[in-house]
N, CA, C and O atoms as a CHARMM CRD file, in Angstrom:
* protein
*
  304
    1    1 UNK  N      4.59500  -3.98300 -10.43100 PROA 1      0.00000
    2    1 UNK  CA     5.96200  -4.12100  -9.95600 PROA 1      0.00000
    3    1 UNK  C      6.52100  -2.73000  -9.70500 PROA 1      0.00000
    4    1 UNK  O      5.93100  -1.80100 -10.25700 PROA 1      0.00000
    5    2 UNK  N      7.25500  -2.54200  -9.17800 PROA 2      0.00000
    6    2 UNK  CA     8.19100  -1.12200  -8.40300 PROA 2      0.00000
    7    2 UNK  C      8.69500  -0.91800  -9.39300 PROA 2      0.00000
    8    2 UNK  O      8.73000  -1.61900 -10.40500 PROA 2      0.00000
    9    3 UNK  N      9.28000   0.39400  -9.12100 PROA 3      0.00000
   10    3 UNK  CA    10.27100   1.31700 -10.21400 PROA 3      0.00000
   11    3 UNK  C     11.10200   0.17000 -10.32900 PROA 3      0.00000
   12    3 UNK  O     11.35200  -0.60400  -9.40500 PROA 3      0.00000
   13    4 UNK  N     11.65300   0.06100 -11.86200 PROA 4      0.00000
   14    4 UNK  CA    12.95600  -0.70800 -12.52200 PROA 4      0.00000
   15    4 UNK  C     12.73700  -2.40800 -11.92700 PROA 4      0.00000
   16    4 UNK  O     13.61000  -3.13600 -11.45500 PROA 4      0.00000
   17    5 UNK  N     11.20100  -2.73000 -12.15100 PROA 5      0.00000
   18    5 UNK  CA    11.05400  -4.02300 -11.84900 PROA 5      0.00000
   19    5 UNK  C     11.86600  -4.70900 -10.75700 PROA 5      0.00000
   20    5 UNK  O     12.18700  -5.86800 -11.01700 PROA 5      0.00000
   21    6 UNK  N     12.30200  -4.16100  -9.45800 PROA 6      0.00000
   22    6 UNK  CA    12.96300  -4.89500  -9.02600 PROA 6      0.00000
   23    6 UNK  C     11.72000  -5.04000  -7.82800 PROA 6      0.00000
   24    6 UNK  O     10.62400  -4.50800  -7.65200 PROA 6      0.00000
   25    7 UNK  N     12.80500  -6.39700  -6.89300 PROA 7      0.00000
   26    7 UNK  CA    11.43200  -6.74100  -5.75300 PROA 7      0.00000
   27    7 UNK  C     10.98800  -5.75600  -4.70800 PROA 7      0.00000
   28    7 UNK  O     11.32300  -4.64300  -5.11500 PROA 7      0.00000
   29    8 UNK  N     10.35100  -5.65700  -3.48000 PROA 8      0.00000
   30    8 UNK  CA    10.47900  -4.96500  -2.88900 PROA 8      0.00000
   31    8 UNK  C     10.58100  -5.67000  -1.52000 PROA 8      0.00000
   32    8 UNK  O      9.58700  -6.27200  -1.11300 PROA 8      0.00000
   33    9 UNK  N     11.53500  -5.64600  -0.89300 PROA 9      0.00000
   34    9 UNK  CA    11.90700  -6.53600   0.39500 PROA 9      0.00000
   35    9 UNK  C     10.45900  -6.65000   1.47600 PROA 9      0.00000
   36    9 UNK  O      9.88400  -5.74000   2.07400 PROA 9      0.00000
   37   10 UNK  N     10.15400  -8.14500   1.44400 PROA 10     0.00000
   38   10 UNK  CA     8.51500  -8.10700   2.76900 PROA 10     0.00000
   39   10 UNK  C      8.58000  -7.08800   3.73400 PROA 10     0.00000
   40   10 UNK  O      7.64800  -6.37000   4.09900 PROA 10     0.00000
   41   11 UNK  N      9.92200  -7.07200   4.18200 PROA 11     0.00000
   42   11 UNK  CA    10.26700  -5.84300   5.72200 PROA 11     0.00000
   43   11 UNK  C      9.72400  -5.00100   5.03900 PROA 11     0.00000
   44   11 UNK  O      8.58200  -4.73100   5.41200 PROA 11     0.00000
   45   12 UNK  N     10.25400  -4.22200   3.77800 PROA 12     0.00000
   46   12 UNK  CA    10.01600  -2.55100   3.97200 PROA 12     0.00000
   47   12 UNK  C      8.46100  -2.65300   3.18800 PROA 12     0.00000
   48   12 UNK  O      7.84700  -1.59100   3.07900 PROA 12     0.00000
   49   13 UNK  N      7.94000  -3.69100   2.74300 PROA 13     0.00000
   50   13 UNK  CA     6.70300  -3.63600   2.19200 PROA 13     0.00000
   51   13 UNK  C      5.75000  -3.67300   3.71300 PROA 13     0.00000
   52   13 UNK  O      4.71900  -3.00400   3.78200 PROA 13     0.00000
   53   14 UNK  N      6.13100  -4.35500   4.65700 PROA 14     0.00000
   54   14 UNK  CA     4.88100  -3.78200   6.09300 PROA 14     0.00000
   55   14 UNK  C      5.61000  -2.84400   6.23400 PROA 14     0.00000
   56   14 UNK  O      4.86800  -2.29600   5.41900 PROA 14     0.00000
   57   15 UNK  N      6.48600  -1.94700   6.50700 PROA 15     0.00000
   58   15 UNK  CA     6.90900  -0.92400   6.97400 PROA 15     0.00000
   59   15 UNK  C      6.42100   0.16100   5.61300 PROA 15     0.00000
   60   15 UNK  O      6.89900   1.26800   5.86200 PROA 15     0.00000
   61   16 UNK  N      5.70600   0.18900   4.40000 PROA 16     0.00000
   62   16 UNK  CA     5.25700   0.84300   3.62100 PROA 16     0.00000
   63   16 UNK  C      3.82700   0.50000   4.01300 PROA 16     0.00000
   64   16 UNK  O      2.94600   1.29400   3.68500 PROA 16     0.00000
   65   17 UNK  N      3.56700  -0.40900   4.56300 PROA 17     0.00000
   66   17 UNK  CA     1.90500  -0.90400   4.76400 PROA 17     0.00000
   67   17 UNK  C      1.73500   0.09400   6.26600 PROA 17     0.00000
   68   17 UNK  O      1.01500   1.08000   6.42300 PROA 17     0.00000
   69   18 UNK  N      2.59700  -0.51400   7.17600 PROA 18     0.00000
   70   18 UNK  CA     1.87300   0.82800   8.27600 PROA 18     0.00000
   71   18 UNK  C      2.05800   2.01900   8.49800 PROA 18     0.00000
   72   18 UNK  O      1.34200   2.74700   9.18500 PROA 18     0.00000
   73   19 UNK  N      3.22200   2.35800   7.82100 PROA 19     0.00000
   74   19 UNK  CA     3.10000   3.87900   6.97500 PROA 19     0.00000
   75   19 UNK  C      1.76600   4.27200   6.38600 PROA 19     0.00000
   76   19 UNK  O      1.23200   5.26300   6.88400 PROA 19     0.00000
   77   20 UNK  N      1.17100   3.67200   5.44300 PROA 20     0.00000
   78   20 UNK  CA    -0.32800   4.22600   4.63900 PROA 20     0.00000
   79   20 UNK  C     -0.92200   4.20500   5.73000 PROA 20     0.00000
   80   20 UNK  O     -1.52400   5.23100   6.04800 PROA 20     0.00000
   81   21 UNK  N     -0.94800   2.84800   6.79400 PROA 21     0.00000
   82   21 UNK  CA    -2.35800   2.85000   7.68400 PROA 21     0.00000
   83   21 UNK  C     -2.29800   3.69200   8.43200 PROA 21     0.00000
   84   21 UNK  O     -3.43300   3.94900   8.83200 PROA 21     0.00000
   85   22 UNK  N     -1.22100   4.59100   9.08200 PROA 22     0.00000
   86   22 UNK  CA    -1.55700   4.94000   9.96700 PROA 22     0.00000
   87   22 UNK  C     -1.15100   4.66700  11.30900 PROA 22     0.00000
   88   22 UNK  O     -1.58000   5.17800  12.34300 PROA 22     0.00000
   89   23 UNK  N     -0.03600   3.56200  11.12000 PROA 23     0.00000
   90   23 UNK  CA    -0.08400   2.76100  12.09700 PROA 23     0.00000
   91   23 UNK  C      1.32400   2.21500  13.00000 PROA 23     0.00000
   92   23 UNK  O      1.50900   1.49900  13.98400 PROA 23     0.00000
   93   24 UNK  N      2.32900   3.14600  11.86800 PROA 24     0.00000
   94   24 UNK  CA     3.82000   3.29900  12.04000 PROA 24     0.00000
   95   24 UNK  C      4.76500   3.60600  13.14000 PROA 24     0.00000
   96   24 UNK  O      4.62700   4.73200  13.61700 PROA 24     0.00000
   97   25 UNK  N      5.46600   3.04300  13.52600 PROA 25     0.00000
   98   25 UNK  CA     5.59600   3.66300  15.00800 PROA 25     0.00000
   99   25 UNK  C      7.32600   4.34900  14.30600 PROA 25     0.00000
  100   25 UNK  O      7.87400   4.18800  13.21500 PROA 25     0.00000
  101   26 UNK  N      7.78000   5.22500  15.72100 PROA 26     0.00000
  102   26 UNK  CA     8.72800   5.83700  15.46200 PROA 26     0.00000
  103   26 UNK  C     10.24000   4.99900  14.57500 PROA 26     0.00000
  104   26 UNK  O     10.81900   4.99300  13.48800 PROA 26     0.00000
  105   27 UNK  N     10.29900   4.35000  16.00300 PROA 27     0.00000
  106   27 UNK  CA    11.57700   3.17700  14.86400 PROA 27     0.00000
  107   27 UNK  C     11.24600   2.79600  13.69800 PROA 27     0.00000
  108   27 UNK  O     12.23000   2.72900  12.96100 PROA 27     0.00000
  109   28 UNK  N     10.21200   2.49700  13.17400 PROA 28     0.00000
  110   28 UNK  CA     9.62600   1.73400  11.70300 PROA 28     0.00000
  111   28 UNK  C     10.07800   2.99500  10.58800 PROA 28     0.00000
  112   28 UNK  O     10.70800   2.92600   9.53300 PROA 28     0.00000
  113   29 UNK  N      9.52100   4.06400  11.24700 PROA 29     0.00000
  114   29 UNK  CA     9.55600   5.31500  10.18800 PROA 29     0.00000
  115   29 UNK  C     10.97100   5.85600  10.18700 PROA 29     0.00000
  116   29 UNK  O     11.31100   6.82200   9.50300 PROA 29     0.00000
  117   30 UNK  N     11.80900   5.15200  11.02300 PROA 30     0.00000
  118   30 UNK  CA    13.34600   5.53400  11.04000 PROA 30     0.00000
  119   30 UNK  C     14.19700   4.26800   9.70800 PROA 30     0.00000
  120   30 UNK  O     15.23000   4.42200   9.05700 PROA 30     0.00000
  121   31 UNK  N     13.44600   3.37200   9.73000 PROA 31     0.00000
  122   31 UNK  CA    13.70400   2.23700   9.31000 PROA 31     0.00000
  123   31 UNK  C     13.59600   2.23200   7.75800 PROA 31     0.00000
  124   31 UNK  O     14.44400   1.87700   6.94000 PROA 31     0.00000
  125   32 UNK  N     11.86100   2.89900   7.48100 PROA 32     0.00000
  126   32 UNK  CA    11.81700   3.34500   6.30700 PROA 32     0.00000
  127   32 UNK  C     12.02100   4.63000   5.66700 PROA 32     0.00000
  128   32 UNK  O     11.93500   4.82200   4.45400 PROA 32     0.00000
  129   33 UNK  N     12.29900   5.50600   6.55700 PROA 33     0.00000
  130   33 UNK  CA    13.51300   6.44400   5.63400 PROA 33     0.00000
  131   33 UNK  C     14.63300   6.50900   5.34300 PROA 33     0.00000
  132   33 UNK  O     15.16000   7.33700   4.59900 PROA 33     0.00000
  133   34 UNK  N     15.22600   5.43600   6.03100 PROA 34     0.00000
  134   34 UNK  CA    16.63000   4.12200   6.10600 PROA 34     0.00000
  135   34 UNK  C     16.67500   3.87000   4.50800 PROA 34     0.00000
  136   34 UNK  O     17.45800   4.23300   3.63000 PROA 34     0.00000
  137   35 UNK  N     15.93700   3.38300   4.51100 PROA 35     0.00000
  138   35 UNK  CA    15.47800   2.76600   2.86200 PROA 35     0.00000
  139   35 UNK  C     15.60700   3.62400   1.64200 PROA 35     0.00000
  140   35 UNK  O     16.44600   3.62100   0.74100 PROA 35     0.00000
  141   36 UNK  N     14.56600   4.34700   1.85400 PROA 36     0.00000
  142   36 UNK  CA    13.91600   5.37400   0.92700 PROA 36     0.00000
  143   36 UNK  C     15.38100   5.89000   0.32100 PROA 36     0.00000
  144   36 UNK  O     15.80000   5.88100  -0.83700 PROA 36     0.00000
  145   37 UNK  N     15.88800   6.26800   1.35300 PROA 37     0.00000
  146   37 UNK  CA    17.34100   7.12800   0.97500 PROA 37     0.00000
  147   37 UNK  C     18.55000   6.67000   0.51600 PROA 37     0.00000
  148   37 UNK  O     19.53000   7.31800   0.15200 PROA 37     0.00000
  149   38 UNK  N     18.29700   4.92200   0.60000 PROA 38     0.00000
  150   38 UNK  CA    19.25000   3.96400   0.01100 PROA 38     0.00000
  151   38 UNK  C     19.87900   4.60500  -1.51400 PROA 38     0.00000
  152   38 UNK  O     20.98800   5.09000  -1.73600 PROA 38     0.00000
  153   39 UNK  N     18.50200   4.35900  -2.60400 PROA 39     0.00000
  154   39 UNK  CA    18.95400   4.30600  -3.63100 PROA 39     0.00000
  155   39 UNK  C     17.85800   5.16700  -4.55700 PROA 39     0.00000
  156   39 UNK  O     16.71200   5.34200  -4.14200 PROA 39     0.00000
  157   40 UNK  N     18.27700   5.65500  -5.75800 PROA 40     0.00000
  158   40 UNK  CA    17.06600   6.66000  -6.45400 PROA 40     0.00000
  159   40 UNK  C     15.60100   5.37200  -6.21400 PROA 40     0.00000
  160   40 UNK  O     14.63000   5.47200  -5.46300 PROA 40     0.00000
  161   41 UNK  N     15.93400   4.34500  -7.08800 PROA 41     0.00000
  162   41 UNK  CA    14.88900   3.54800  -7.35000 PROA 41     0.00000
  163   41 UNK  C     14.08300   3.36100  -6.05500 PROA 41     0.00000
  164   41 UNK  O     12.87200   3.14200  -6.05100 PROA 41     0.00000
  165   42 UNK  N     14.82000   3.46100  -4.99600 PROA 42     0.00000
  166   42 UNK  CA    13.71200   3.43400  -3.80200 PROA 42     0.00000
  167   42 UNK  C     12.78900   4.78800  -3.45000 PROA 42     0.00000
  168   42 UNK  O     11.62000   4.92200  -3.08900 PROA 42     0.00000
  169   43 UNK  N     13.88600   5.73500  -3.73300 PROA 43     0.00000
  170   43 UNK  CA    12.49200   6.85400  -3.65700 PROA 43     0.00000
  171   43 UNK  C     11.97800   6.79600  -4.93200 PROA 43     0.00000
  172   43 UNK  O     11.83300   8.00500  -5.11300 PROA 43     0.00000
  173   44 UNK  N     11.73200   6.46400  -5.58600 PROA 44     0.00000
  174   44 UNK  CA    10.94000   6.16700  -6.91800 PROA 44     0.00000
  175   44 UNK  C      9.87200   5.21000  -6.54800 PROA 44     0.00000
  176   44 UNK  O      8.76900   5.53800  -6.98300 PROA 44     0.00000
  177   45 UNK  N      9.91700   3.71600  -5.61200 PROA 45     0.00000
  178   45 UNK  CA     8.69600   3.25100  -4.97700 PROA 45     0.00000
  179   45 UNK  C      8.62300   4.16900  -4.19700 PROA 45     0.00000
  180   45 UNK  O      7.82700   4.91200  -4.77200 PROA 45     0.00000
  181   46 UNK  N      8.87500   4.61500  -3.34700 PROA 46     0.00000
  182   46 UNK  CA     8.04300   5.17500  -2.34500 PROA 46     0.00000
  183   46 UNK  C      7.03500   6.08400  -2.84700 PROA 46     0.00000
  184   46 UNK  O      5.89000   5.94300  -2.41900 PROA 46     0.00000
  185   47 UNK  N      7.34500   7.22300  -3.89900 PROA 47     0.00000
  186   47 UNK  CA     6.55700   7.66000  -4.29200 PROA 47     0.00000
  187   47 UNK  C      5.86800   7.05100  -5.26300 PROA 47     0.00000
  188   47 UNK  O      4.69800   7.43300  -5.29400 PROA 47     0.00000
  189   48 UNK  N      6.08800   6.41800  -5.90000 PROA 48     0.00000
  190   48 UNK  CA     4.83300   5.25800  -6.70300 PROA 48     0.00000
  191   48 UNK  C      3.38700   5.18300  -5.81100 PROA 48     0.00000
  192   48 UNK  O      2.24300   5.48200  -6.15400 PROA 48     0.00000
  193   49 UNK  N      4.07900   4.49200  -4.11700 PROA 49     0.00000
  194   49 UNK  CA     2.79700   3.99500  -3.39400 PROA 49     0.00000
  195   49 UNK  C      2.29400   5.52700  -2.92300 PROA 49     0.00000
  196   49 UNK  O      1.12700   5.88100  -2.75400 PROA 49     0.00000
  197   50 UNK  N      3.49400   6.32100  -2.76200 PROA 50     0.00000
  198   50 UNK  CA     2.41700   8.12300  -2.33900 PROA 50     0.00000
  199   50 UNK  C      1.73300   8.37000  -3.26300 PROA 50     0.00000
  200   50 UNK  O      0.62200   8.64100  -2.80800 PROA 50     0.00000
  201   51 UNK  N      1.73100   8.48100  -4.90700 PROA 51     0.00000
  202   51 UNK  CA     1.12700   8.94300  -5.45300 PROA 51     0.00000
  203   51 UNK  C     -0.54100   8.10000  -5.88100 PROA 51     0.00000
  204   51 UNK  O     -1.63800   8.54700  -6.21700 PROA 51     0.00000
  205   52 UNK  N     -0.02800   6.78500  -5.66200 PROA 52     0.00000
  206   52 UNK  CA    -1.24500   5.90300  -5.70200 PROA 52     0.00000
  207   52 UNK  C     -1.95400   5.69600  -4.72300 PROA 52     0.00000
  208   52 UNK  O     -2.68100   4.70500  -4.78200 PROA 52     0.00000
  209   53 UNK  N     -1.97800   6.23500  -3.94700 PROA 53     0.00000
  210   53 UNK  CA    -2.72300   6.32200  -2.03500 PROA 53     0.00000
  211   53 UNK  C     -3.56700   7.73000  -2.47400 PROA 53     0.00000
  212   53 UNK  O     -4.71500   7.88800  -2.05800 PROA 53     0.00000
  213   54 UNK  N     -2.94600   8.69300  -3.30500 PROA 54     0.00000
  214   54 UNK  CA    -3.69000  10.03100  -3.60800 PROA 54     0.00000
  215   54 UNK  C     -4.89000   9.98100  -4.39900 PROA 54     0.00000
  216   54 UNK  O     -5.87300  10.71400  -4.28400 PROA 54     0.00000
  217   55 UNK  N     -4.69800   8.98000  -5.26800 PROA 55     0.00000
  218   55 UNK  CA    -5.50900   9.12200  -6.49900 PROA 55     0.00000
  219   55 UNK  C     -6.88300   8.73700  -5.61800 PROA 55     0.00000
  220   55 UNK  O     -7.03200   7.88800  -4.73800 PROA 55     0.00000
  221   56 UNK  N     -7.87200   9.73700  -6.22700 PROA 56     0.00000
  222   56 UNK  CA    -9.31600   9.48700  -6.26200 PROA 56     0.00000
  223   56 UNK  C     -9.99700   8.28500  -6.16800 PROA 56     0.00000
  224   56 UNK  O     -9.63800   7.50400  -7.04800 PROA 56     0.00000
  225   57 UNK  N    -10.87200   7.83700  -5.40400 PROA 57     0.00000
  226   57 UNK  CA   -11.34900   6.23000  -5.25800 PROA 57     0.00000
  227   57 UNK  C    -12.51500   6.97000  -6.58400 PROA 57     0.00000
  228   57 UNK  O    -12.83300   8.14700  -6.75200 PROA 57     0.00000
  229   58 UNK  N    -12.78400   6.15000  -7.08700 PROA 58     0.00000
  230   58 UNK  CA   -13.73500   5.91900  -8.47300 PROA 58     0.00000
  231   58 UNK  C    -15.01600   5.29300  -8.15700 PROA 58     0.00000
  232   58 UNK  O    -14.72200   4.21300  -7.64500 PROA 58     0.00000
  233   59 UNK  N    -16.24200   5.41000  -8.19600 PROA 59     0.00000
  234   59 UNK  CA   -17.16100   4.28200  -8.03300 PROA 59     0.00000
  235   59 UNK  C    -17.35900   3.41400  -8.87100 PROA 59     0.00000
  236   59 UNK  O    -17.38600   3.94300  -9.98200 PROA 59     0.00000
  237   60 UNK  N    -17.52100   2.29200  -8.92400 PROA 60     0.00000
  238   60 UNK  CA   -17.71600   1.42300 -10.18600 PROA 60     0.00000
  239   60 UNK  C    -19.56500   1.17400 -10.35700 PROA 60     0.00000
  240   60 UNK  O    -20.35200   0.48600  -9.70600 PROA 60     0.00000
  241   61 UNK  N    -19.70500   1.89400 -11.28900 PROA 61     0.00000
  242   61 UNK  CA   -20.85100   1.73600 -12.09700 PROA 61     0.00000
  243   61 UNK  C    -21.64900   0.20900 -12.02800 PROA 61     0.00000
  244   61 UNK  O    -22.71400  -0.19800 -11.56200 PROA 61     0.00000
  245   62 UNK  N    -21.02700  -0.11000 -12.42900 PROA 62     0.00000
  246   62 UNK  CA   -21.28800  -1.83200 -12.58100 PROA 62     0.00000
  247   62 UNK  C    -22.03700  -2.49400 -10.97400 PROA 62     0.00000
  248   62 UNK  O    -23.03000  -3.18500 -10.74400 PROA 62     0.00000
  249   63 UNK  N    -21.25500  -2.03100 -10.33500 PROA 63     0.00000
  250   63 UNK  CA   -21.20300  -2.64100  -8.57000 PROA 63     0.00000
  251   63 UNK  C    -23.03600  -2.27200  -8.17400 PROA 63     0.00000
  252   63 UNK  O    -23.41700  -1.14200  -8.47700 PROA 63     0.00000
  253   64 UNK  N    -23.72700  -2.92000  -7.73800 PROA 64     0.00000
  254   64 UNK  CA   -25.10000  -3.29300  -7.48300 PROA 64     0.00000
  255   64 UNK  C    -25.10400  -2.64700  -5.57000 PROA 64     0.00000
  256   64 UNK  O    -24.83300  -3.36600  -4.60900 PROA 64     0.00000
  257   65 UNK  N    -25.46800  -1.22600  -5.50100 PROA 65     0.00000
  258   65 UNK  CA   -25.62400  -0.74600  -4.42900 PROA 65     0.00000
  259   65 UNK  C    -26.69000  -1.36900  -3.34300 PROA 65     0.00000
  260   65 UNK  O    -26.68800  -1.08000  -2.14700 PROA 65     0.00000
  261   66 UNK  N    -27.47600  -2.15600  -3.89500 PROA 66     0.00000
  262   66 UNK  CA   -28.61100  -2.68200  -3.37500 PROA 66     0.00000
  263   66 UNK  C    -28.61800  -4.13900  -2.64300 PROA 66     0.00000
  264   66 UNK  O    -29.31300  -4.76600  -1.84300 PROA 66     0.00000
  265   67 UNK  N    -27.38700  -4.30100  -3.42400 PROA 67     0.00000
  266   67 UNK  CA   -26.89600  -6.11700  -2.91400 PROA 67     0.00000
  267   67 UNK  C    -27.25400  -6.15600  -1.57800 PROA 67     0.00000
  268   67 UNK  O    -27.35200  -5.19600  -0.81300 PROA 67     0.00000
  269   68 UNK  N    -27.47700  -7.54800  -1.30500 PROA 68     0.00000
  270   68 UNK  CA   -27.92100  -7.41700   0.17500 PROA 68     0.00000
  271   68 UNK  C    -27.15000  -9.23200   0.67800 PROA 68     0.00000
  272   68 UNK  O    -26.97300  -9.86700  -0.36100 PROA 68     0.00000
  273   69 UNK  N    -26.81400  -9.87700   1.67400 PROA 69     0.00000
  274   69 UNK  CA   -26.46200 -11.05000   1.78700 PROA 69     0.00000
  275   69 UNK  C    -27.85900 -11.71300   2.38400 PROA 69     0.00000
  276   69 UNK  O    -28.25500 -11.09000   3.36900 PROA 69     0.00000
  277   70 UNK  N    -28.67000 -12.80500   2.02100 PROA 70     0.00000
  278   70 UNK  CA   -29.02200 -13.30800   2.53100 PROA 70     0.00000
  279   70 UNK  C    -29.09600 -14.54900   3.17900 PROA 70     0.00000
  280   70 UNK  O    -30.09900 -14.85000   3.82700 PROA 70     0.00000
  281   71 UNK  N    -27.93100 -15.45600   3.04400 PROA 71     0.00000
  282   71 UNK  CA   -27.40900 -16.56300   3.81600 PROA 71     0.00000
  283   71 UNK  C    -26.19600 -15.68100   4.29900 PROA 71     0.00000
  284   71 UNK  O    -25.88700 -14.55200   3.91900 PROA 71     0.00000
  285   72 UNK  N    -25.51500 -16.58300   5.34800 PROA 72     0.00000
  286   72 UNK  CA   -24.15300 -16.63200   6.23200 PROA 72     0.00000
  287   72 UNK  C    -23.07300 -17.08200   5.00700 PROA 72     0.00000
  288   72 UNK  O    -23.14200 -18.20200   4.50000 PROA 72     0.00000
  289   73 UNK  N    -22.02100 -16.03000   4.57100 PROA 73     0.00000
  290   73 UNK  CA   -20.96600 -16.86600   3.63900 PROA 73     0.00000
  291   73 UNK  C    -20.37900 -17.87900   4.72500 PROA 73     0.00000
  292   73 UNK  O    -20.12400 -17.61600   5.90000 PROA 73     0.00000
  293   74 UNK  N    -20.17700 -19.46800   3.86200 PROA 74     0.00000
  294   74 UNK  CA   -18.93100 -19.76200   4.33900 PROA 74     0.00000
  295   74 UNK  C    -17.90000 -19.89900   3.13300 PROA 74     0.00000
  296   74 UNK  O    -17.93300 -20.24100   1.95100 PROA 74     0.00000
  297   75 UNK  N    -16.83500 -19.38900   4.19500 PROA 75     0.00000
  298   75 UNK  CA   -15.70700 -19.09500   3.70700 PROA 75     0.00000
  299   75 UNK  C    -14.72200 -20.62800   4.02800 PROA 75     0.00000
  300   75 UNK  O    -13.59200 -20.52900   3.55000 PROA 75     0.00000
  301   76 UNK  N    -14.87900 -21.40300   4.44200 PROA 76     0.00000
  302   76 UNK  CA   -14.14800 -22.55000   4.63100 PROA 76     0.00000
  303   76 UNK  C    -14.14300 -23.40800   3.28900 PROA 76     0.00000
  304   76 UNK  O    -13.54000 -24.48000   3.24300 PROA 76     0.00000
């Protein structure tokens, strides 16, 4: 959950999603610095998701590099 448990509105959560991707267009990034600047607790998520986008990917030990699929998943 976000700084001070509160929700985080769906809008500014894709507008925090195509921010990370990459994928943000000008109005969006006007939209979410709209936000950000609302209230402390919002720059408090924002940097929550900056600082957790930074952190180091980890390999997991456990995870079987060798796996291989040999049927078609279905996913239905």
């Amino acid at each position: 959950m976000p700084a001070d448990n509160l929700p985080v509105p769906f809008r500014i959560v894709s507008l925090l999603i195509a921010f990370f991707s990459h994928t943000i267009t000008e109005d969006q990034k006007d939209q979410l610095d709209e936000w950000i600047c609302e209230t402390e607790s919002n720059i408090k998520v924002f940097e929550e998701c900056l600082e957790t986008t930074l952190l180091p990917v980890v390999s997991d030990p456990e995870r079987d590099e060798d796996f291989e699929i040999t049927e078609p998943l279905h996913l239905n």
